[in-house]
C-alpha positions as CSV (number, residue, x, y, z in Angstrom):
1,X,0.0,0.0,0.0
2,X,1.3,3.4,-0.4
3,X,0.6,6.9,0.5
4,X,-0.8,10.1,-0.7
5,X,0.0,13.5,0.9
6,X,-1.1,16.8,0.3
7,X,2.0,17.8,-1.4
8,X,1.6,18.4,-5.2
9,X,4.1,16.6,-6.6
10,X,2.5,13.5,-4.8
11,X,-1.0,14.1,-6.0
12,X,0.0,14.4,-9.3
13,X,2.0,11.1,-9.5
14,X,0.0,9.4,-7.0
15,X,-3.6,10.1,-7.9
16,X,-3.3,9.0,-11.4
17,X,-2.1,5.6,-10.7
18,X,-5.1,5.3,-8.0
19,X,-7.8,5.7,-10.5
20,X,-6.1,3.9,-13.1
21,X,-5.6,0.6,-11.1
22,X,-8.1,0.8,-8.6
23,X,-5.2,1.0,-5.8
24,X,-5.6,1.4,-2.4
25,X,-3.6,4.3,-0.6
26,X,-3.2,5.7,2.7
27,X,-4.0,9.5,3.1
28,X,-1.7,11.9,5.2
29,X,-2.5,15.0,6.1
30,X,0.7,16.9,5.5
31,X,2.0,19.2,2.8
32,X,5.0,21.2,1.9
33,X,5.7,22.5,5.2
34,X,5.1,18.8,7.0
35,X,2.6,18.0,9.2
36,X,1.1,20.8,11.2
37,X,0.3,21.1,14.7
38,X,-3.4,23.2,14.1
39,X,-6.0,20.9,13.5
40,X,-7.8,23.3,11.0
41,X,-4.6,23.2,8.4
42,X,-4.8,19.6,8.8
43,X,-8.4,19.4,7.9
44,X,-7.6,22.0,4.7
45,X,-4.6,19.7,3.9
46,X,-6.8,16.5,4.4
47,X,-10.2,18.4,2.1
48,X,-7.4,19.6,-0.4
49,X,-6.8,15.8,-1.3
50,X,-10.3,14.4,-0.7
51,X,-11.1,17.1,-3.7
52,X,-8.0,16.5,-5.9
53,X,-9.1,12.5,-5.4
54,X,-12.5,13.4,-7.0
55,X,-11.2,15.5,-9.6
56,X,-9.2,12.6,-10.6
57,X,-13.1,10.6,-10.0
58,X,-11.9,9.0,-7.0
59,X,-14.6,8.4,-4.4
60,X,-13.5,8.2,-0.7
61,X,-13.7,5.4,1.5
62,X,-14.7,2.7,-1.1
63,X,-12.8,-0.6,-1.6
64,X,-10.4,0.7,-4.4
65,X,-9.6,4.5,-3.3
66,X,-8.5,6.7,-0.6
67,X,-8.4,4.7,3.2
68,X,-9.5,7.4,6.1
């Protein structure tokens, strides 16, 4: 299993892949600057991927996407 962050480099490399072959990844809320100690930049870090992941047409929390 692997892992997506918010970090753009890894939703553009990750993401992809996930639709394409149904895999299942682990989502971290962190970004550029790590992982923060507020809990609202976490949640804007963890919605920022949540959205990117339906962009790609990634549902959450179904058998083939994104694991909360």
């Amino acid at each position: 299993m692997n892992s997506v962050t918010g970090e753009e480099e890894r939703l553009e490399s990750v993401l992809p892949l996930v639709k394409k072959y149904g895999a299942a990844v682990v989502a971290i809320s962190n970004d550029e600057t790590g992982i923060s100690q507020d809990p609202d930049v976490r949640f804007a870090v963890a919605k920022k991927i949540v959205e990117r992941a339906a962009d790609h047409g990634i549902p959450p929390a179904t058998s083939s996407s994104i694991r909360w």
